[in-house]
C-alpha positions as CSV (number, residue, x, y, z in Angstrom):
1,X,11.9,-22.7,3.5
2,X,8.7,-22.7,4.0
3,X,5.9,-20.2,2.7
4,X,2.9,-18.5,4.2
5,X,-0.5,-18.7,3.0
6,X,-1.7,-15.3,2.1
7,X,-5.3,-16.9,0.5
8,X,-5.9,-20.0,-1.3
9,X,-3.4,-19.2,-4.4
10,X,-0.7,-16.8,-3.0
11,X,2.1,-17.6,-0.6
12,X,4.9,-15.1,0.5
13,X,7.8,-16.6,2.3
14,X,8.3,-16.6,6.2
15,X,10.5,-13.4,5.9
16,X,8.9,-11.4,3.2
17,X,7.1,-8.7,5.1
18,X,9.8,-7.8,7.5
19,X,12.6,-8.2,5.1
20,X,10.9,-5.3,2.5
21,X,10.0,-3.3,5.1
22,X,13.3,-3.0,6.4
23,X,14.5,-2.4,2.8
24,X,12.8,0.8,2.5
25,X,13.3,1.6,6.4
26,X,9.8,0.9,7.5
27,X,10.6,-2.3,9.4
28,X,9.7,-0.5,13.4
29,X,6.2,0.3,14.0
30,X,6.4,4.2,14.7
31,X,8.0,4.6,12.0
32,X,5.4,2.6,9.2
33,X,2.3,4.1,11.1
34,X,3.6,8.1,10.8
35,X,4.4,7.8,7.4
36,X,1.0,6.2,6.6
37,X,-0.4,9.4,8.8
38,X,1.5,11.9,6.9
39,X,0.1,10.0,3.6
40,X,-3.5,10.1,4.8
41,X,-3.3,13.3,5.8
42,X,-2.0,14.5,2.7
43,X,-5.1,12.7,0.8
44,X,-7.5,14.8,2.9
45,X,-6.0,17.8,1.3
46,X,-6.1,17.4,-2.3
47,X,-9.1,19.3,-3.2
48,X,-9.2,17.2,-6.3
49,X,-9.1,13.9,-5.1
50,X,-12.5,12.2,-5.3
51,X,-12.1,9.1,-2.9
52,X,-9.5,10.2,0.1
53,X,-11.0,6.9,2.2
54,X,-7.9,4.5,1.7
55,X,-7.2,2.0,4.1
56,X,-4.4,1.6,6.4
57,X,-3.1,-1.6,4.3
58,X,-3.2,0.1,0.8
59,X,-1.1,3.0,1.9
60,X,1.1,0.9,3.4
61,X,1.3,-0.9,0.1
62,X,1.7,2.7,-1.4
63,X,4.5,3.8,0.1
64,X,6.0,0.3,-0.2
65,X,5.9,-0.1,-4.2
66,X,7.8,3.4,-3.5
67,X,10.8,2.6,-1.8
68,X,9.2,3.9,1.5
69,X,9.5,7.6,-0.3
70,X,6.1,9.7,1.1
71,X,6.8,12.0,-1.9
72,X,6.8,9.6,-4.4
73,X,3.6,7.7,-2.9
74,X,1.8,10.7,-3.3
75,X,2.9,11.3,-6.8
76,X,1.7,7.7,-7.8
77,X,-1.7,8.3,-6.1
78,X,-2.2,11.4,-7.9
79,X,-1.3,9.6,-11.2
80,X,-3.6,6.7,-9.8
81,X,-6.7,9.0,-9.4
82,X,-5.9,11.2,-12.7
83,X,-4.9,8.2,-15.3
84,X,-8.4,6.6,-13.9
85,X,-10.1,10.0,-14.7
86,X,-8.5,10.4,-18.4
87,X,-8.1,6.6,-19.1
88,X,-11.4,5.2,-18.5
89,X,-11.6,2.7,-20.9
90,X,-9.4,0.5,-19.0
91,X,-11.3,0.7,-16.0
92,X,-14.6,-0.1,-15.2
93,X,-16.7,-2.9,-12.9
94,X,-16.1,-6.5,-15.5
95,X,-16.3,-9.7,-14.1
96,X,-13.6,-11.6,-15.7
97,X,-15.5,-14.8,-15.7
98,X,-18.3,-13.0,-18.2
99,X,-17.4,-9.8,-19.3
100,X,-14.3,-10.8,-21.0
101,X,-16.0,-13.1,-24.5
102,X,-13.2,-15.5,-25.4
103,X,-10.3,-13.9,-24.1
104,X,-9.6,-17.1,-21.6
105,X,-8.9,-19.2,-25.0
106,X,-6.4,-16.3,-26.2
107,X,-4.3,-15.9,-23.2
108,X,-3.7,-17.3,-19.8
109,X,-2.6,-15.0,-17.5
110,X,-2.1,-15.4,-13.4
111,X,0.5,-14.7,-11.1
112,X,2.1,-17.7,-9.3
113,X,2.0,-18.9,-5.8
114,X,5.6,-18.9,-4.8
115,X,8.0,-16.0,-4.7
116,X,11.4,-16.0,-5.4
117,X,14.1,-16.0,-3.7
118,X,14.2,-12.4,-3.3
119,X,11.0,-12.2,-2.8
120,X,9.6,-10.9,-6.5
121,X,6.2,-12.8,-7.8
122,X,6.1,-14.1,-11.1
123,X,3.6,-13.2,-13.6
124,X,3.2,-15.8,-16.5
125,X,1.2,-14.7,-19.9
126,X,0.9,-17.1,-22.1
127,X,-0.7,-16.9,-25.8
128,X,-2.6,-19.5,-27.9
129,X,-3.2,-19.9,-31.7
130,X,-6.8,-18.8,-31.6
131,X,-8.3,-16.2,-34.1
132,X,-9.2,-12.9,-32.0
133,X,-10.4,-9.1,-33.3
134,X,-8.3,-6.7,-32.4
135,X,-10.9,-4.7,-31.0
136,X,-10.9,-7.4,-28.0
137,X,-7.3,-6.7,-27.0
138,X,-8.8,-3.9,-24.3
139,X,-10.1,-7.1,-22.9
140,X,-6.7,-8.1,-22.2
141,X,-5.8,-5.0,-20.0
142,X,-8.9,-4.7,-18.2
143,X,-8.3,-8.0,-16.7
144,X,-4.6,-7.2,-15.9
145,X,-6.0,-4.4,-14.4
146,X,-7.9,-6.2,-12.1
147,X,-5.6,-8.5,-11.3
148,X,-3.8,-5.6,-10.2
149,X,-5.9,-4.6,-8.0
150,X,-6.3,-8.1,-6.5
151,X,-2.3,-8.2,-5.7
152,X,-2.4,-4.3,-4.3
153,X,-5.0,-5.9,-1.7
154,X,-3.5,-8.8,-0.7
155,X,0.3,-9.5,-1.9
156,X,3.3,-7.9,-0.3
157,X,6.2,-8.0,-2.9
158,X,9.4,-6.7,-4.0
159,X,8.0,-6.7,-7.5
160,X,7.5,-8.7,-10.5
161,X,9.2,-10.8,-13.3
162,X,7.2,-10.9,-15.9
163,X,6.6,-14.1,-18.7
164,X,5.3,-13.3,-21.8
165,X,5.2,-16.9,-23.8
166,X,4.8,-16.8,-27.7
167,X,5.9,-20.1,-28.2
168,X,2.3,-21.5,-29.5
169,X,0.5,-18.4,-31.0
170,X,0.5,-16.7,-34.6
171,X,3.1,-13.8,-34.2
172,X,2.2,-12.5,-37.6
173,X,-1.4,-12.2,-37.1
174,X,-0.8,-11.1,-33.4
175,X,1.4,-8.4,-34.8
176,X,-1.1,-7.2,-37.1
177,X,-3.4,-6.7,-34.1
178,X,-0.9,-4.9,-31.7
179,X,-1.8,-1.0,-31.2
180,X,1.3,0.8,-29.5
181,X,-0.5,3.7,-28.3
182,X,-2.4,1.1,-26.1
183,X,0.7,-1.0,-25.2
184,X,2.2,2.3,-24.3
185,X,-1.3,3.7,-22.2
186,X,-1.5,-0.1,-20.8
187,X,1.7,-0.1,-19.5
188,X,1.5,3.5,-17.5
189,X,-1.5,2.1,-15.9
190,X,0.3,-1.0,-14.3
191,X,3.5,1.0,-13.1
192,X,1.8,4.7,-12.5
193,X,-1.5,3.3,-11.2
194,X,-0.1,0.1,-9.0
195,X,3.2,1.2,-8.6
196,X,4.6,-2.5,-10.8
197,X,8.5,-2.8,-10.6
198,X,9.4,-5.3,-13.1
199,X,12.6,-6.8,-12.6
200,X,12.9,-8.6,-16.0
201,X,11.0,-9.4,-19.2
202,X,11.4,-13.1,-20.5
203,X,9.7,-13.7,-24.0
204,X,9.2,-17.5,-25.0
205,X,9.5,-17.8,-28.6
206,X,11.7,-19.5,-31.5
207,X,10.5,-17.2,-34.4
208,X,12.3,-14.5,-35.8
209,X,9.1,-12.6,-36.1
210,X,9.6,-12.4,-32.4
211,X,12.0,-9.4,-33.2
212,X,9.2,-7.4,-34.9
213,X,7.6,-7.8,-31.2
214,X,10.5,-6.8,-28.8
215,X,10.7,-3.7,-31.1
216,X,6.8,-2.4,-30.7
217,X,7.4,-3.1,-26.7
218,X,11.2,-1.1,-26.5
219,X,9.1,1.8,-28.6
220,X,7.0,2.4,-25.3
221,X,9.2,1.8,-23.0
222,X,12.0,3.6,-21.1
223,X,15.3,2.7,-22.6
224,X,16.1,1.6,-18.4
225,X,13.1,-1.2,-19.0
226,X,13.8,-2.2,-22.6
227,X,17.1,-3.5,-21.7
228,X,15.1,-6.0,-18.8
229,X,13.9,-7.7,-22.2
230,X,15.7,-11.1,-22.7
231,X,14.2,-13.4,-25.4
232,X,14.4,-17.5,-25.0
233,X,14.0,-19.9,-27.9
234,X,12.5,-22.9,-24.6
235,X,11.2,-22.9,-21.3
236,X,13.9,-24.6,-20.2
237,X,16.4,-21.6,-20.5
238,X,13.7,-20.0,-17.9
239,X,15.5,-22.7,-15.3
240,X,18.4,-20.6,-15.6
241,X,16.4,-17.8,-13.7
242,X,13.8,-19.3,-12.0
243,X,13.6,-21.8,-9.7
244,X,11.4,-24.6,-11.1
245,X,9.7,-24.9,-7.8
246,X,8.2,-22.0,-8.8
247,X,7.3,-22.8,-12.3
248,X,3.9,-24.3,-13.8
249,X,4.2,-28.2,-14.8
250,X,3.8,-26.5,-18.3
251,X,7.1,-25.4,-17.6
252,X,9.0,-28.2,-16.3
253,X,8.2,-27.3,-12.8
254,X,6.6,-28.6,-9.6
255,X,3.6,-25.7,-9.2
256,X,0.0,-26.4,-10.5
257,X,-0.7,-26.0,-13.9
258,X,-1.7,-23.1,-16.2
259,X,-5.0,-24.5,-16.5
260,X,-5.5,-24.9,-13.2
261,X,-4.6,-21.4,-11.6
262,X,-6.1,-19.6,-14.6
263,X,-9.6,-21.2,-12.9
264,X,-8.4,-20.5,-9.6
265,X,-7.9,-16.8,-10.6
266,X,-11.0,-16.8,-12.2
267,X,-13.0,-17.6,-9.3
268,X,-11.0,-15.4,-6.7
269,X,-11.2,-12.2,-9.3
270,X,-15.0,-12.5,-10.2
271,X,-15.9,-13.2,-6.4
272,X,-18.4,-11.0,-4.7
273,X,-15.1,-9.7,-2.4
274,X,-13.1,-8.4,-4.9
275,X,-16.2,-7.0,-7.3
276,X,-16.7,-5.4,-4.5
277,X,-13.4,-4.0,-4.2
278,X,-13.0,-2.7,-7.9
279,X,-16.0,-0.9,-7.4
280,X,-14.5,0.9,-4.6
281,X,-11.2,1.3,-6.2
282,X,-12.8,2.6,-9.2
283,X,-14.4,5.6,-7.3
284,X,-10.3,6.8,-6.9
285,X,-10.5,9.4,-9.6
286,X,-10.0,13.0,-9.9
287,X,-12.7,16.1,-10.4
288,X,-9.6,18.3,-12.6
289,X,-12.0,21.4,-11.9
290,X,-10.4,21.4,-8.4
291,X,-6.7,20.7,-9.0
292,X,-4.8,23.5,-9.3
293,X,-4.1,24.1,-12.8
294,X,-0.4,24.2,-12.7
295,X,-0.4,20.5,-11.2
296,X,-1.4,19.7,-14.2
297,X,1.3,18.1,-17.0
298,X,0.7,16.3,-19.9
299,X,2.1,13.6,-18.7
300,X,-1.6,13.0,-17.9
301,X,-3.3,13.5,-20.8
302,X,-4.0,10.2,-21.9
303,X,-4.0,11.0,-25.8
304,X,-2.2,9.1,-28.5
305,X,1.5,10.2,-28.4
306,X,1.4,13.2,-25.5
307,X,2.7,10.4,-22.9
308,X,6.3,10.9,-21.8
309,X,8.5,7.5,-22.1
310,X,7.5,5.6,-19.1
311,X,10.4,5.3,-16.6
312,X,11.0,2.5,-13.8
313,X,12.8,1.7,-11.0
C-alpha cells in the first residue's frame, strides 16, 4: 500500500487519518470540530493557563493521543502547561544541531518514515561506545523533547514502538551514569506532556548487564508499561515484529540508514519553522498563583521521588 508524504521524512499510510479518527469516534466532521470547540473553550477558562492560543490541529491531536476523551485532553493539557512550569530544565529554545556538544556521537535517535501496519511509528535509539559525562544526559531529553514536539505538529499516529539498541555501547559505564529520578521525570514529560502511547519496548543487547538496565527503567514505570519491555540478543529477532520495510539498513531493512535520517532530523528540528515553533510551545506554561489551589496534586511537583508511578494506556 502505498504511503503519503506528510514532509520530506514522514509518511502515514493512505488510511491513517480516517481509520484513528474513527477509532476514537471522531471520523464525521461535526463531531471532530465541537469537541475541539468544547476544548478551546475550556482553555479560555483556566485562569492559570498562560498560553490558551492553540491551534485547531494541535487540539485535534490532543484529543486524539486521548482516545477522543474531552476530559482526559484537558487533564493532559493541564499536566502539559504545569510539568513545563515545575520541570524547566527539560524545556527550553536548543537547537539540536548546536546546543546539544557531542551528544550526536552518543546516540542516534529519529523516528522512521513508515508506519506500521496499524498505523504506530517507530522510534529507534541507538547508543555508541563513546565516553560521555553524566551531566550531558539532560541533553538527551531535551532533544527527545523536541522531537516531540516536531511529531505533535505534524504526525497523526496511533502511537509508538519504541527501540532502544545497546548492542554497541558500554552498559557498565552507561549504568554508572543513569539517574532514575530523571528517567522517571523524562518519561512523564513524553506521555503527560505529548500524550506518547508506547505499544512496546524492544532493547537490543547480548549482555547480561542489560538486566541491571531493564530493572532502573521497570523502577519508574507503571507495572502496565514494564511488562511492554521485551529484551533481544540481534536485530534480527526485531523481524519478528516489525516489518523490515520499515527498518533502517542497519537493521536488515529496506529504509534509509541511521546516519542518514539522524541528518535529516537534524536539519528539519533546527530549521527556522520548528525553532519557531518550540518557542511558541514553550510559552504553554502555568502562572500557579491563579489555579485554584485544590487543583493542585503532587502529582505535579516535579521533585525527586513525589511523582506518582506513571500509568499508560
Amino acid at each position: 500500500m502505498d504511503s503519503v508524504r506528510i514532509d520530506n521524512i514522514l509518511e502515514l499510510r493512505p488510511d491513517t487519518v480516517q481509520y484513528i479518527r474513527k477509532l476514537y469516534n471522531l471520523d464525521k466532521p461535526e463531531s471532530l470540530d465541537d469537541s475541539i470547540n468544547i476544548l478551546n473553550e475550556w482553555i479560555q477558562k483556566q485562569p492559570h493557563f498562560n498560553k490558551k492560543d492553540f491551534s485547531k490541529r494541535y487540539l485535534e491531536t490532543t484529543l486524539i493521543v486521548n482516545k477522543g476523551s474531552l476530559e482526559r485532553a484537558k487533564v493532559q493539557l493541564d499536566k502539559m502547561c504545569t510539568l513545563k512550569t515545575v520541570l524547566p530544565q527539560f524545556f527550553g529554545n536548543y537547537n539540536v544541531k548546536t546546543d546539544f556538544e557531542q551528544l550526536h556521537e552518543v546516540i542516534k535517535t529519529v523516528v522512521l518514515p513508515k508506519l506500521t501496519d496499524d498505523h504506530y511509528r517507530v522510534n529507534v535509539m541507538k547508543y555508541y561506545d563513546v565516553e560521555w559525562k553524566a551531566s550531558q544526559a539532560i541533553h538527551f531529553y531535551r532533544h527527545n523533547i523536541i522531537l516531540a514536539e516536531y511529531l505533535r505538529a505534524h504526525d497523526y499516529i496511533h502511537g509508538i514502538i519504541a527501540i532502544i539498541d545497546l548492542s554497541d555501547t558500554n552498559l557498565i559505564s552507561l549504568l554508572k551514569k543513569l539517574n532514575p529520578v530523571e528517567i522517571r521525570q523524562s518519561i512523564s514529560i513524553y506521555i503527560d506532556c505529548y500524550g506518547v502511547r508506547i505499544k512496546k519496548i524492544h532493547i537490543i543487547s547480548e549482555s547480561t548487564f542489560v538486566d541491571g538496565i531493564v530493572t532502573i527503567l521497570k523502577s519508574v514505570m507503571s507495572a502496565k508499561l514494564a511488562s511492554r519491555i521485551d529484551v533481544h540478543k540481534s536485530f534480527e529477532e526485531l523481524h519478528k515484529f516489525i516489518p523490515k520495510a520499515i527498518l533502517p539498513i542497519d537493521y536488515g531493512g529496506e529504509e534509509r540508514s541511521l546516519e542518514t535520517l539522524q541528518k535529516e532530523f537534524i536539519e528539519v528540528l533546527s530549521s527556522q519553522a520548528h525553532l519557531d515553533q518550540v518557542k511558541e510551545m514553550n510559552k504553554a506554561t502555568t502562572n500557579e498563583s491563579y489555579r485554584q489551589k485544590d487543583q493542585f496534586s503532587e502529582h505535579y511537583a516535579g521533585m525527586p521521588g513525589t511523582f506518582k508511578f506513571l500509568s499508560v494506556d
